[in-house]
N, C-alpha and C positions, 0 to 999 in steps of 0.2 A: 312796486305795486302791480298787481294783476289785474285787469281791463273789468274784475269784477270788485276792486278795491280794496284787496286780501294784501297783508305785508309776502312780499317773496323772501325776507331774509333766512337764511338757514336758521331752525329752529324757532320760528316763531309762527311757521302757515297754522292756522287752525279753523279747517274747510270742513265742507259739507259735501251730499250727496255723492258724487261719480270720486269729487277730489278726494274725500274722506275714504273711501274705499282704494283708492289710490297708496292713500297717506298708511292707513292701517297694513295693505300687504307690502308697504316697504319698512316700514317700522316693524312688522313683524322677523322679517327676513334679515333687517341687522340684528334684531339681537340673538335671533340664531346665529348667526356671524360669532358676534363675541362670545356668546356662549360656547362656541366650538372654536374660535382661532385666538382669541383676543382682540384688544383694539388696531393692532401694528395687521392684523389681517381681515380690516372692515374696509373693504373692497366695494364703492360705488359701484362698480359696474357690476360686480358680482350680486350686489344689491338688489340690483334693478334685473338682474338676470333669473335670479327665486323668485323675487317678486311679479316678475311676466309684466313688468312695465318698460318702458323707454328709459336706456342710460340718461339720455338729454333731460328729458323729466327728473329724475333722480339729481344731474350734476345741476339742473337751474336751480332746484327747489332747495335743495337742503348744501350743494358746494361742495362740502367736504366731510370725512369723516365725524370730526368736531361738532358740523352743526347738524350732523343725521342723531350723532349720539347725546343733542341736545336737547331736540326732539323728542326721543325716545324717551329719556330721562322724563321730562314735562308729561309725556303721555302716560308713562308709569304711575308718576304722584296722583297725576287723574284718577285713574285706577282702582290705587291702592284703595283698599279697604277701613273704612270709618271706624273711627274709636269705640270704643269697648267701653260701654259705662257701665258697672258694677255697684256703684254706694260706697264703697269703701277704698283707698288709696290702695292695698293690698291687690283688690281685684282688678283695679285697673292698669295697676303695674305689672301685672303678673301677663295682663290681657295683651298688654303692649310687647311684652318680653318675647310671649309665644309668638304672634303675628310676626317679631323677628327671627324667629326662632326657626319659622315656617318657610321662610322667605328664603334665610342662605341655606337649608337644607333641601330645598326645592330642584332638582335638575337642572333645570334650566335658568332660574334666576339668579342661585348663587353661585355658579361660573359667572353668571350677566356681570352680576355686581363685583366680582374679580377682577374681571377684565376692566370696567368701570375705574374705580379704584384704582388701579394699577394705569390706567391713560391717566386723570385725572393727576400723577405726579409728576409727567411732564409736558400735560399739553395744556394752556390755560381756559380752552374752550370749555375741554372737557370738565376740568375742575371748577369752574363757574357754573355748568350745570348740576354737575353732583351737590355743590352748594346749596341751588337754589329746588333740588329736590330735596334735600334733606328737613330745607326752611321749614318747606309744604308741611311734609311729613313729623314734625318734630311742632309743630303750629295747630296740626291736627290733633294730637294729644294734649297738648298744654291744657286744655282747661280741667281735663281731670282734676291735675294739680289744684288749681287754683279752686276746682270745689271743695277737695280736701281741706284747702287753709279754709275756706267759707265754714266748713261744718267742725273745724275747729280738731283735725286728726294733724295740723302742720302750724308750725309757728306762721306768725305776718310777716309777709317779705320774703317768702319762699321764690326763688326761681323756678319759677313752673318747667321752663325750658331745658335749664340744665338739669333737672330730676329725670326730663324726658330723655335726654341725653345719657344720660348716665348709666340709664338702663341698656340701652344698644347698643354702649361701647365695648363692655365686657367679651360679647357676642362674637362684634366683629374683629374684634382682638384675638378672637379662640382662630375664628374663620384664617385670619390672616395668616396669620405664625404658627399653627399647626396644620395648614387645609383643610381641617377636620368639623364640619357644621355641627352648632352648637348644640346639644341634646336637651331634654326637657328638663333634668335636673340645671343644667345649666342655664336654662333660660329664666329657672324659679331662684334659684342663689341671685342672680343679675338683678331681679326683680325686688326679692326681699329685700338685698343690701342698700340699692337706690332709696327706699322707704323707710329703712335704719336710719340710712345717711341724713335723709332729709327731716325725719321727725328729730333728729338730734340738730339740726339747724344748721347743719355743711352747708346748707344750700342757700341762706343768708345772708347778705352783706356784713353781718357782724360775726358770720360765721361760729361753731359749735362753744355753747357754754362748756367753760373748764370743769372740769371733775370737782364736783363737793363744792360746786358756786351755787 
């Protein structure tokens, strides 16, 4: 604890005034880091050095790489931009899709989330944060879904979640294994299909009625 009663554990401060101004130009400065070196070249000191704060600051607060990009991750989900409600499951898939769409074609984010990604397979820090931004983010949309099943465009017992999921996977699938960020057609296939899938009942616990039942 800090003498003003704030957790110090790496990846959990969430300060105010002089601290917050603090907080935001180191969290800005890593993820220029990963976006230019990757995770294996997120360099506290170097941190603390763009950022024009104190190394000591930088290693009390956040420790290590893991919990800078813990952090960051948390402070992203904040961020991000609130769901798209349209009326129709169509437009809200479509609205999610793009938002992804936007995100790994972005300069600077989808290297972030490269690099991200790419920690996240062997450090556990990291992959417990990418988890629990995803939560966020994937918690943020779900109720589309479930207004869909409400106005009756989705069967009952839809998995809100993995509809939301399903959409962004495609995406970051293209991103992965070709390096190549997802383009608009791509983001509208991703979109439709989830909505295909899901009015036919994939997304179900009794999963899709057979052909001709």
């Amino acid at each position: 604890m800090t003498s003003d009663g704030e957790s110090t554990e790496p990846g959990t401060l969430r300060p105010g005034g002089r601290t917050a101004r603090v907080r935001a130009a180191v969290l800005d400065a890593a993820g220029d880091l990963l976006a230019e070196g990757g995770f294996d070249r997120l360099d506290l000191a170097e941190v603390a050095r763009r950022a024009e704060v104190g190394k000591t600051t930088v290693y009390r607060r956040w420790g290590t790489p893991s919990g800078l990009v813990a952090d960051l991750l948390g402070d992203m989900a904040e961020q991000s931009a609130p769901r798209t409600e349209t009326g129709s499951l169509d437009g809200d898939l479509l609205a999610n899709a793009d938002l992804v769409r936007r995100t790994l074609a972005d300069p600077r984010q989808g290297p972030l989330f490269r690099a991200v990604i790419a920690a996240a397979g062997t450090d556990p820090r990291a992959a417990e944060a990418l988890h629990r931004f995803y939560t966020v983010r994937v918690a943020e949309w779900a109720p589309c879904v479930r207004q869909a099943v409400a106005r009756g465009e989705l069967p009952p017992g839809t998995d809100a979640e993995e509809v939301v999921r399903s959409v962004s996977a495609p995406l970051y699938y293209r991103l992965l294994t070709t390096g190549t960020p997802p383009d608009a057609a791509a983001a509208e296939r991703a979109a439709r299909a989830a909505a295909a899938a899901a009015r036919a009942g994939v997304f179900t616990a009794a999963g899709p009625e057979p052909a001709g039942g």
